[in-house]
Each structure stands twice: as C-alpha cells, then as structure tokens.
C-alpha positions, -999 to +999 in steps of 0.1 A: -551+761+119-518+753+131-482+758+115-455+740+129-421+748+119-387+737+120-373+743+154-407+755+168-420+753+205-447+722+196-448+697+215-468+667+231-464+658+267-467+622+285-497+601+289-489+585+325-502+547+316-491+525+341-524+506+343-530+505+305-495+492+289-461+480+298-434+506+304-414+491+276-445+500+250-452+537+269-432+567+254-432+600+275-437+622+249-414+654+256-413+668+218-397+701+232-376+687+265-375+661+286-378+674+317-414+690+307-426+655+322-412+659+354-424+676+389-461+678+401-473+699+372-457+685+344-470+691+314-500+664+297-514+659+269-509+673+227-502+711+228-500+738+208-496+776+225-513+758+255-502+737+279-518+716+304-511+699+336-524+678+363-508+666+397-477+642+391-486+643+358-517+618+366-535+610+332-558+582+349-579+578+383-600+557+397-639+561+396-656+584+421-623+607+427-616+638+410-584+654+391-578+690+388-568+702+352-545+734+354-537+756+317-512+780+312-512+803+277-480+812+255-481+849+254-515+858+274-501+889+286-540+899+297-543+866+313-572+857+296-567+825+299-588+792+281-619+778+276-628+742+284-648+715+266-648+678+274-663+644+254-684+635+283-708+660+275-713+640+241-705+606+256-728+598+289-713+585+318-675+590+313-670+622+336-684+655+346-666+692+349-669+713+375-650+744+391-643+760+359-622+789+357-602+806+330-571+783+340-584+755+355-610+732+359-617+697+380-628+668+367-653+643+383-648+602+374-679+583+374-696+568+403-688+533+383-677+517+355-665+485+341-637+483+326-620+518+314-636+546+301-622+581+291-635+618+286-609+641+265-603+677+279-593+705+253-587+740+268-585+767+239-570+801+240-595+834+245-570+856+227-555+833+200-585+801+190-552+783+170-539+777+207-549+748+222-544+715+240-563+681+251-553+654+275-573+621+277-585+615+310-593+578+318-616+567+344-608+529+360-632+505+378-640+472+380-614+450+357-624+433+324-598+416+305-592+428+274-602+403+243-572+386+232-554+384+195-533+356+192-511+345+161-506+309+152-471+298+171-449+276+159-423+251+172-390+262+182-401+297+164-396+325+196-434+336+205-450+367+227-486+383+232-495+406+255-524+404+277-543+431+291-570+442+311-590+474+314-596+487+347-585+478+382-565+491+407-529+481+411-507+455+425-523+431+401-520+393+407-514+375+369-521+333+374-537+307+351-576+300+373-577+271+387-596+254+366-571+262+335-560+236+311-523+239+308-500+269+285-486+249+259-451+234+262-424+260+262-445+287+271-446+308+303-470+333+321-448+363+329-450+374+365-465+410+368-480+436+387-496+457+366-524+459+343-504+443+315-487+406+312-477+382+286-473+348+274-442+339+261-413+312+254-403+288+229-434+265+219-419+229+219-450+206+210-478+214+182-509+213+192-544+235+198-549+247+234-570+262+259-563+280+288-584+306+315-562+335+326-574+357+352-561+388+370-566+399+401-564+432+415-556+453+447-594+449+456-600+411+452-618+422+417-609+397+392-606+395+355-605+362+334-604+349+298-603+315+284-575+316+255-569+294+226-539+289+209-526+265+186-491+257+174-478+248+139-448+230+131-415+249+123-416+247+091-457+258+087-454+290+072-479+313+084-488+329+052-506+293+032-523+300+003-525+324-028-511+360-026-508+391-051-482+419-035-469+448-050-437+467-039-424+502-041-392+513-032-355+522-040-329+494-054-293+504-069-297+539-065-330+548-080-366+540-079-383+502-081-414+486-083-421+446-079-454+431-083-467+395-085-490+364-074-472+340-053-484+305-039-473+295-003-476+259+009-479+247+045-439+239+040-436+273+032-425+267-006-432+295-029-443+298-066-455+323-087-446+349-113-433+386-112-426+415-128-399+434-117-388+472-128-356+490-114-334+517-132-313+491-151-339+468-163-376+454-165-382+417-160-420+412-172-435+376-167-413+361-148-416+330-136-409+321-095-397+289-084-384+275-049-389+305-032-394+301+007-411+314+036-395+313+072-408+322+106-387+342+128-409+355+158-447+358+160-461+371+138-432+378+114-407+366+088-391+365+056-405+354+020-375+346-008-384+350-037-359+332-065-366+337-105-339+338-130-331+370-129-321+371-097-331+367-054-350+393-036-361+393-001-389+410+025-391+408+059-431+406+065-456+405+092-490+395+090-518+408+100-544+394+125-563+358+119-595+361+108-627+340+121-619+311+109-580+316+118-569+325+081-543+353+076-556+375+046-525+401+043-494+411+054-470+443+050-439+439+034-406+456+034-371+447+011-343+434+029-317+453+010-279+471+012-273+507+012-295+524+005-317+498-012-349+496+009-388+498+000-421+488+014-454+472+005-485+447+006-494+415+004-533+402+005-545+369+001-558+361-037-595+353-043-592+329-072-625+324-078-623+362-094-597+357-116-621+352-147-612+333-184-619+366-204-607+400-206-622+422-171-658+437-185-672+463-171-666+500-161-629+508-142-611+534-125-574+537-113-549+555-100-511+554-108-482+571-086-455+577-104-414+587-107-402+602-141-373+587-161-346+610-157-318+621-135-319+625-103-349+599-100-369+633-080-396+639-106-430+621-092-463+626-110-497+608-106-523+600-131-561+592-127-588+579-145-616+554-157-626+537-191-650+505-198-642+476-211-661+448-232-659+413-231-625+414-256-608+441-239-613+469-260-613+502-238-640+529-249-653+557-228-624+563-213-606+597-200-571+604-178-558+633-160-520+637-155-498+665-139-463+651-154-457+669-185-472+671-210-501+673-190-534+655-197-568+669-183-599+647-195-577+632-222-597+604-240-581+569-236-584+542-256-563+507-251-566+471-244-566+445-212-554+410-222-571+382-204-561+372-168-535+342-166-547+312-141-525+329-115-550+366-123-521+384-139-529+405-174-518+433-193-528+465-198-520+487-229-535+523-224-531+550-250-537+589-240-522+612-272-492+602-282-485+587-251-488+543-248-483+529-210-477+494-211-492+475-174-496+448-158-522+442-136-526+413-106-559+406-092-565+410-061-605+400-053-633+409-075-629+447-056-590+451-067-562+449-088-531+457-083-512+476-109-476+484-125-461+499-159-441+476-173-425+496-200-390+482-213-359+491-203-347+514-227-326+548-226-338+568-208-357+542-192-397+543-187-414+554-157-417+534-127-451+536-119-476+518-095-511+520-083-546+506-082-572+490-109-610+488-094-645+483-107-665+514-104-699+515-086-719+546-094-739+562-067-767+561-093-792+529-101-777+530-134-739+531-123-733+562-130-725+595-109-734+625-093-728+652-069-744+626-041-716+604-046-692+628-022-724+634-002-732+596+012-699+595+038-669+613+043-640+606+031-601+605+038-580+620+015-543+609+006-518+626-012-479+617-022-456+636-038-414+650-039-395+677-051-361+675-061-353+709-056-314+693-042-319+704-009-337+678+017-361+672+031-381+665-005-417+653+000-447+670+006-475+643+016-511+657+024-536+639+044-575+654+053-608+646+056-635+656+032-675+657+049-705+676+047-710+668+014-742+689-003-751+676-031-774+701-044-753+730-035-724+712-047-701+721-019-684+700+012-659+708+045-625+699+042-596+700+071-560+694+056-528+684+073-500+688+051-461+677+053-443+702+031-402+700+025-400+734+048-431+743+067-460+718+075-497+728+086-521+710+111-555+710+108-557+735+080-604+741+079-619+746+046-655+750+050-682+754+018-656+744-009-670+740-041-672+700-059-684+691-089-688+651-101-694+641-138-718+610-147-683+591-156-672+600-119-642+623-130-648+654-103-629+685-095-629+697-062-615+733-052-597+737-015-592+778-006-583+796+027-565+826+036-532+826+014-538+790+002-557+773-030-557+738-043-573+723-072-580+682-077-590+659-099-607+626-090-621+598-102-643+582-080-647+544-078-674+540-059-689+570-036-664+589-016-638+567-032-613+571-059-583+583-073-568+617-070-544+641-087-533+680-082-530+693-115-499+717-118-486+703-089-446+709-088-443+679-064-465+656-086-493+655-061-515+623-067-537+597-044-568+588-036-599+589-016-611+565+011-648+566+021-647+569+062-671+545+080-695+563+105-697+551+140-732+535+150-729+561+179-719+588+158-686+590+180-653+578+167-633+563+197-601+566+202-596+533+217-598+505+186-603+467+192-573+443+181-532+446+167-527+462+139-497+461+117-477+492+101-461+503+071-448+528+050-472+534+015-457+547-016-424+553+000-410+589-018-372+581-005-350+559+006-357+565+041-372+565+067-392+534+056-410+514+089-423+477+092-441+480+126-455+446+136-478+449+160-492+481+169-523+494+194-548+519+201-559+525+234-571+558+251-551+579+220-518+558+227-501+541+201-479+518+208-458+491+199-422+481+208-407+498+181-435+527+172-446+550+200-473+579+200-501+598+218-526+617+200-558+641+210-587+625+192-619+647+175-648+627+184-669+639+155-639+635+130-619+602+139-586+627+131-555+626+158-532+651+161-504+645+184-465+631+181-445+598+175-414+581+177-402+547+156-374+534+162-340+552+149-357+580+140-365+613+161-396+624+174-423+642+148-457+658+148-482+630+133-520+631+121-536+599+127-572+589+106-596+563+108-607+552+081-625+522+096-617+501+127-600+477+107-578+506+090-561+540+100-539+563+081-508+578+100-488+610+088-456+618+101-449+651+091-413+661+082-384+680+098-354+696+093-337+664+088-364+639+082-389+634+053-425+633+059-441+596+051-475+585+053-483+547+063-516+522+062-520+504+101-544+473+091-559+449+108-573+426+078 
C-alpha cells in the first residue's frame, strides 16, 4: 500500500523517448521538481520512497549493450538497500539482469530484436516493502513501422497523423519509396529525424489514396508501409448514421443530464429527439430538427443540436474507423459559459434492435445520481434488476439505494413502454413509496442508455443517469452463482462527492477484483482510491468474502488494516454489473467491468491504435477533459494535450504512475485495462484539484 498525501514527496521521473514519440507529445515527468530530470543520474521511472537512475537518464538502448540501473532509499539509515525484479524473467527474450547488488543492478538488451521490445525493472525496499520504484527499459533493433490509424480527411478541413516506427537507430531519413503513389493534394510529409513523423496540410481534392512511406535509419535499415487514405468533401460529416448519446454535466449553476438518438447525414444534417434535465426544467420528448455537424481538424468537431426549447452544443471526437471504415462512437463534451461544462458519449445505434414491443426479458441497471436540494453536492447511486414480459410489466424485481431513505433488496415493480422507431421508451419503476420516471435510448441489443425524467417541480427531481442491460446468467438457465465473479476479473468503478463546503469534494475509487473462488466464496481485490483529503495507491485485499444470489444481486466485503467496505452489485453478465456502497456519505455507486485475459497471460503495456479520452460521470464542474487522440507505448501516454508515464503490473494490466492535461497541474493516476480496445484512467485529487475518472476507447 501506498498513501499519497497532499504536499507529499511522490513523484514520477522522465521516460527519455526520443526514438518512440515527438518531443512535443513527451512530458518529463518531474512530480516533485524539475531539476530531478537533470545530470547523469537523474532520477527514472514511477517512485515511491525509492528512486532510480540510470546514466543521462537513458530509458532506451540499442540491442546487445547494457545499462546500469542505480537505487537509492528514503530513510535507509542501515543501508539496506532494494531488491530487484524485472518482466523478462516472465517475458523471454526482452533482457537479462546481471551484477546485482543491494543498490544496483545492470541490465543486458538482447542479442536482436525487431522492432522494440521492453523489460520493466522494479527495485523494492528491504526495510519498508510499500517503497518502491519501476522504470521501463526498452530495447531497439531492427526498425518496423508501426501500423497506421488514419481518420477520413476532408477538404479544406486542417488534417495531421503521426507516423511511427519501432526500433532503429537515429538520424532517421522520412521519404515517400520510390515506388509511392502520390500524398493527396494539400498534404505534406514532414521532414524528420527521428523515430516519429507526420502527414499533414490542408487536403484540397477528394479522393481515396495510396501511398508507401518508408524510413530509413542511421544503419541503412529501413522501415515501410503502404497507407491509404481517403478524403471527404467539406461538408461530409464524419459521424453518418444513427446515434444514441447521453450527457452529464453542470449547466446554470447546478447539475444536467441530456440524452437522445440523433440521425447524421453525409451533409452533416441532424435529426432526432431529446430529453433534456437541468435545475430549472425537464424537456421530455423533444423533438430535434436542423441540427448540424461541422468538421474542424481530424478527427474532431462540433454537433448543434436545435429543438424548441433551445441550442446546445459539444465539441466531439471520434473514435477510430473500423474494418470497413465506419466510425461507431465518439466522446462528447458541452460547449458552454462559466461554469457550464459536462461530458459524455456518443455510439452508433443498431436499429435492427430497437424492437415493436415492450424489451422482454431479464434486466439490470445502474443509475448515478445528484439529489434535489441545495447546494447540488448530494450524489447517490442505485442498482438493480427486474424481468419484463412481453407488455412491460416488471416482476421479480429488487433495488438497492444509499440516498435516503435507503433501499437494500427493495422489491420493484413498474412498467417499460414500447421503444419509438428512433429506440427511445419509458420507464416507470416503483420501489416503496418511491416512483422514478425514465427514459431509456437503445443503444444495441447489449445496451441502453438511461435517464430520470422526473418533472420539474419544487424542489426539483433528481438528475439521474446510467445504464439499462440484458442480463446473462453464468448459469444454463440464466441465472447466478458464486462462479459468476469467478470466470475473469473484473475492474471496479466507483463515483461519488461530498459537499462537506470545503474542496476538493469527490472521492472516486477504481480496483481490480480476481481470484475469484467460487466454492469458498472469496476473491483478491487491490483498490486505488481518490478521497477529498488523502488518497491511497494500490490498497491489497486478499481472501475477501463474496456472495452472488441466483437474481445476480451480490455483496462483496473489502477489509484491511484500519479500512472496511461493503458493496452491493448486480451483475449483468459475469464479472459485470452495477455497484453501490451502502451507507456511503459520498453516495458511492458504479459498476463492474469483466477484464479480458491476455492469450499470453501478460498484459502489455504497449496497446495497438489512438484512443480517445474523456471524463465519465463528471462529479463538478471541473476539471472535465476531451482528449482526442491518445497512445500507449512502452507505459507512455501521450497526446498533445494529455501526458503520462506509468509502471505497468504484468499480471494485473494496472498502471500507477502521473499525468498532466492541459491547464491542469500534474497528479498521481492509476491506469486499467479493461480490454485493448478500453482503459480506465484515475487521476487522483489534490489540494486544489478534484479527482476524476475517465473511459480511453478505441471503438
């Protein structure tokens, strides 16, 4: 375990990346000063009561050399010093260790590789086991161009990729082979030396092309890739199609939700309907008419969205094309004033599941939400599941709730209304003496979006949002049992805020539940947690004690040394669900994601392929982040507005390390795959700055 605190001595050092990414997309992480990067022992890596160093801060070599790795300890008065593990042990070919002493260590490269590999080095204290530090140490040999992403261009629309290649030695030579077809019209091959160039301009003629780049380094090794790329018209929006979205967020001074289905022609006209909830009204079923879509660089721009009762706008940026070149999704994130700002999603709408009658089947959901009164700082979540028949009529169903009054297994009875053509219904659910009234979008035949609809009245209802999804027992009849938290792991999010009038306010919560034992009924946990004053790394649960009903409700029990939690879930399908933290004075509430498993049992922490970022569930105003384009390579995140390094646990797919986004200051962050398509990034708060959580996706 680690506890970082306000003001405290944590801190991440630099990964030196000149062969890996453009300076302009490489931070130097100095969390604690920014001369700890400087001189021929600078410090490397993602620290804690460790710190490590290498020789001009070197991070990367060339195959067959070697690199000593030197450690010094925070308070080792006995000189102890560490002990030293490395990945390569676990991952063949990627580096050997030898000379190891108690404060340093050399490591060997590989006789030869292609492309880039790397071998992660952790050193861990003798006298204290919560002090520690890794670097990632990346081996480079023969260059292999990197496969590249691009986004649909359009004309007279401003356009950049970057190409990369893996490997190599520098100076790098960047031309078009000789057998190339040409760039398209208005754009350029940037001149480079490094490992990294672009493509760029102002496309000036549609059309699809193809063209071989290759690169050519300080050895006469060289790199190529045949590219295609087409470009659109101006006016070709690059979201076409059918959408549902659903916003959260802050608009005139308190909370707001938005959610709709929205059509998008290749003029980039929009239609649709909303429903629209702020602390002065709720606009249910409304309808959407000459709404637009504009493209303003890449892979970006803004969707307006007109309807009576008024204009709203997003910036958005879409995610990667997929096989076929269709974009599926996008993030989303209100163009507002003052302090009017929120944050949220966009995927493309299977119609083919939007059915005639009522949803049938069995159901769970999760709702996140903020209470009705003054100062708009009381959050609570609810979770649960119900059936439904071919009319609508709910049976079987139960909820859990930590607002108050509180509801723990309550029975819930209600209605769903039939889908509309464009897969919008109502929901009316009934728990006591308590009626929600929801709408509900569909998504796919896996999801539905979801959003209380309540009227306006005074006080005003709650704002509330979340997810509606078929459950899938782990069962052949559907139904549940312990096994169902025992088939994968699974990656556990939590949102809540106090408003105890003094900020920072939100505690968010994100960790990894595995080693599931069904018969014992028990599973490991680690926790990293983003509290308003002190916020813990890498808190280890082991043996904790589970229990899942046939309906799929569970209760899960998480207790260390001075620390106990208690959940409620409702699992959609195994290791998935929704999640709540009964008694919780923040209003703790979530869900589960089931974690894919690598086919090598070893989570990388290099993924394929751009993904895009965004704040989910935003619990303030601010910070709230719209990150285009981000990457993953060798623990680096980067992006031209987003920035981090992170020590990777091969046998978890959890990083720990530190980021920076634009405008706002440097902060510990717990990265988590959740597959390679998807990862789940934690800042965790400071003094000054409240802790978010936000979804990086690729599809």
């Amino acid at each position: 375990m680690s506890v970082i605190r306000r003001g405290s001595p944590w801190c991440a050092g630099a990964v030196a990346s000149r062969l890996l990414w453009p300076l302009s997309l490489v931070l130097a992480l100095a969390a604690c000063s920014s001369a700890t990067n400087r001189g021929v022992t600078g410090s490397v890596g993602v620290s804690t009561g460790v710190v490590l160093s290498t020789p001009g801060s070197v991070t990367q070599i060339q195959v067959g050399t070697t690199i000593v790795v030197s450690a010094s300890v925070t308070a080792d008065v006995n000189n102890a010093g560490v002990t030293w593990i490395c990945t390569c042990s676990t991952s063949p070919g990627t580096g050997t260790l030898s000379d190891i002493t108690a404060t340093t260590v050399t490591f060997n490269a590989p006789a030869s590789v292609n492309g880039a590999v790397d071998a992660i080095i952790t050193a861990t204290s003798v006298v204290n086991s919560a002090a520690a530090a890794s670097v990632t140490l990346v081996s480079l040999g023969s260059p292999v161009m990197n496969t590249v992403q691009l986004f649909p261009a359009n004309v007279n629309v401003p356009y950049a990729a970057t190409i990369t290649v893996s490997g190599g030695e520098e100076d790098f030579t960047w031309a078009t082979a000789p057998d190339s077809g040409p760039l398209p019209p208005g754009i350029i091959l940037n001149g480079s030396t490094t490992a990294v160039t672009s493509i760029s301009g102002t496309p000036t003629a549609t059309g699809s092309y193809s063209f071989t780049l290759q690169a050519t380094d300080a050895l006469s090794r060289v790199a190529t890739q045949t590219i295609s790329m087409v470009v659109n018209a101006e006016d070709t929006c690059l979201l076409i199609g059918r959408f549902s979205f659903i916003v959260t967020g802050f608009r005139g001074g308190g909370p707001a939700t938005h959610a709709g289905s929205i059509s998008i022609d290749e003029f980039g006209n929009i239609t649709g309907e909303q429903d629209y909830k702020d602390g002065h009204r709720t606009t249910a079923h409304e309808a959407l008419t000459s709404g637009t879509c504009i493209n303003r660089q890449t892979n970006s721009g803004q969707v307006t969205l007109n309807a009576p009762s008024g204009t709203t706008l997003y910036n958005f940026s879409v995610t990667p094309p997929d096989s076929t070149g269709s974009i599926n999704s996008a993030r989303l994130q209100l163009i507002g004033s003052g302090s009017d700002s929120a944050s949220g999603q966009l995927a493309r709408q299977d119609a083919s599941a939007i059915p005639t009658a009522p949803p049938a089947g069995n159901f769970a959901f999760g709702l996140l939400t903020v209470a009705n009164q003054e100062p708009y700082t009381v959050h609570t979540g609810s979770a649960g599941r119900f059936s439904s028949d071919g009319s609508g009529t709910i049976s079987a169903g139960l909820v859990d709730s930590n607002a108050s009054p509180a509801l723990t297994a309550a029975p819930l009875s209600g209605t769903l209304s039939a889908p509309d053509s464009l897969g919008r219904g109502t929901a009316n659910f009934t728990a006591g003496a308590h009626t929600s009234n929801l709408v509900y979008y569909i998504v796919n035949a896996a999801k539905m979006y979801l959003m209380d609809i309540g009227a306006f009245v005074n006080p005003p209802t709650p704002r509330s949002t979340g997810f509606l999804t078929p459950q899938a027992g782990n069962l052949a009849d559907g139904t549940f049992d312990n096994g169902a938290l025992a088939v994968s792991p699974s990656i556990l999010s939590l949102w809540g805020a106090v408003g105890n009038g003094v900020d920072p306010i939100t505690e968010m919560s994100l960790g990894r539940l595995y080693n599931g034992n069904a018969a014992a009924g028990s599973l490991d946990a680690v926790l990293d947690i983003s509290d308003r004053d002190v916020d813990s790394a890498g808190l280890a649960y082991t043996t904790q004690p589970y229990t899942v009903a046939s309906s799929g409700r569970g209760t899960l029990t998480l207790t260390t040394v001075g620390l106990s939690r208690s959940f409620v879930f409702y699992l959609d399908g195994t290791s998935s669900g929704y999640v709540i933290e009964p008694g919780s004075d923040a209003g703790n509430a979530g869900m589960l994601e089931a974690q894919y498993t690598p086919s090598t049992g070893i989570y990388t922490d290099t993924l394929q392929g751009f993904f895009v970022g965004g704040t989910q569930y935003a619990q303030v105003p601010g910070p709230i982040v719209l990150t285009p384009s981000l990457l993953l390579s060798f623990g680096v995140l980067s992006s031209n507005f987003t920035n981090g390094q992170f020590a990777f646990d091969p046998t978890s797919g959890r990083g720990f390390g530190s980021i920076t986004a634009t405008g706002v200051p440097t902060s510990a962050a717990v990265l988590y795959q959740v597959t390679p398509l998807k990862m789940d990034l934690m800042n965790f708060g400071t003094i000054t700055t409240d802790g978010t959580i936000s979804w990086l996706i690729q599809n």
